[in-house]
Each structure stands twice: as C-alpha cells, then as structure tokens.
N, C-alpha and C positions, 0 to 999 in steps of 0.2 A: 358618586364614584362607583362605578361599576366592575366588581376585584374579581369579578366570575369569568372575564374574557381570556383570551391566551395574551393576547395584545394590545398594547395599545398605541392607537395610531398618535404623532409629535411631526409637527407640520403641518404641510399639504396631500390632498392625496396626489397631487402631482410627484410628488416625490419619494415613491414605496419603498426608499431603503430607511428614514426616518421612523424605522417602529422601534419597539421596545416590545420584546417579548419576555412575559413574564412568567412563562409556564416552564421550570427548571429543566425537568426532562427535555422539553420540546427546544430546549437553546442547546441541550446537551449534545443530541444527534446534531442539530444544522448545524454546529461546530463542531463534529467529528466527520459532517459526510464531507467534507472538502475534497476536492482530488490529493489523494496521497502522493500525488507527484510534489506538489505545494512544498510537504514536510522535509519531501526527500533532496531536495535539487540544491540548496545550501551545502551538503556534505557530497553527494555524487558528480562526476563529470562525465562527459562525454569519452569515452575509449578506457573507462575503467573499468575494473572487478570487481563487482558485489557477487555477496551469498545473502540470502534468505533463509536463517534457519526457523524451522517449527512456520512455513509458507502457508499452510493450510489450502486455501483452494488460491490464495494468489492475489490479494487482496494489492499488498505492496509490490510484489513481485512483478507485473506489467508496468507499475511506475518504472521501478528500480531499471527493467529491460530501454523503457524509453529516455528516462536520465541517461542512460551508459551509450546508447544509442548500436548503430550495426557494429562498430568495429568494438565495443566494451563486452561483456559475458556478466550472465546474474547466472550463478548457482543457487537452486533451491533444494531443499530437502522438508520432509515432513514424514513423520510415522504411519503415519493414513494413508495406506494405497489410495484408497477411493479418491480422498484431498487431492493428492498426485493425479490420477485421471481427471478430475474434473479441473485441473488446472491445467492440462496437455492440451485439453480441448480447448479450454480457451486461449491455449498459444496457439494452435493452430490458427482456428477461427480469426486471430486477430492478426496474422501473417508474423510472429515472431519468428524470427530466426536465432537469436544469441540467448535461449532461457534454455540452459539444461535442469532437467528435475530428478530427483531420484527420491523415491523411497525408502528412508534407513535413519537410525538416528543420528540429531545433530553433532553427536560424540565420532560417530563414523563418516567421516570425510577424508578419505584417501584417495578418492576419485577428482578431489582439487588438489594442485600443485603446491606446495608449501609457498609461503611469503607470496602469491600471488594475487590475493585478495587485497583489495584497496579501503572496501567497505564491509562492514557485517549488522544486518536488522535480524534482531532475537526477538522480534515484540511477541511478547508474554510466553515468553518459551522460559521455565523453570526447570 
C-alpha cells in the first residue's frame, strides 16, 4: 500500500470520478472551488434583491447578479476601494448590467431602499 499518493484510484480508469482523494487540503479547495452559484440558487430567485456585504473583488457577487438575473439588482459594498475597482472591471468585462457597488461600510447603506432586499451574503464580514 502506497500512503504517499494524493489519490487513490477505486474502479476503472474508464471511470475518473471513482477516486478517492486523500490529501486533506487538496479535497479542501476541490470542494470550495465549486461555482458559487451552486451555493447560492437554493435561496435566490430570479427578479430579486440581493446585497453583498464585505464583496471583496466579487467572488459571490456575479453568481448572486446571475441567480437574480436582468430584472433582479445585487447591491455590493466593501471597504477596499481597490476590491470595488477590480470588481467594476469585472462587471464590465462580463456585460453585467444590475450589480451596483459602492465603497463604504456594511453599517452604511442608505443608498439601498429600506425592506427592499430579498437576500443578504455577509460571508466572513465580522
């Protein structure tokens, strides 16, 4: 038995989803790089409000714009100008039209409409 590999293959190799990966870290990431749309589509619909507080460069925030789809709005905010630019870019880039982003903190949100939020992702916002 050889305990030094990342993997071990159980089956055929016709059949590459039969592994077993036993390298902790390395199951860690392939079970977080999922599309976060995945996580998000259970609680989001299609023509609703989400916010993104603490967005950072937008990681869930293009899921959250694609779950809500054109007629829904994702509000984001984050502390980080820079976060906020490099995620402008990538709305552009990706043709979004319903992600507004602002710079400010999560505590300042006057610029969303009261009870208008359907949905709110804080992930790791303290």
């Amino acid at each position: 038995m050889n305990t030094n590999k990342e993997e071990r293959k159980v089956g055929t190799e016709a059949n590459p989803k039969n592994r077993i990966n036993l390298n902790p870290v390395r199951r860690f990431f392939e079970r977080t790089i999922d599309h976060p749309r995945r996580h998000l589509e259970p609680y989001v619909a299609e023509g609703q409000v989400a916010a993104d507080l603490g967005c950072n460069t937008g990681y869930y925030t293009l899921a959250l714009a694609e779950c809500v789809g054109p007629e829904g709005r994702v509000y984001v905010v984050d502390l980080d100008e820079k976060q906020i630019q490099a995620l402008e870019k990538r709305v552009v880039e990706g043709g979004y039209h319903n992600i507004e982003a602002r710079a400010t903190s999560a505590s300042d949100l006057g610029f969303i409409q009261d009870g208008s939020v359907d949905f709110v992702l804080a992930n790791g916002l303290l």
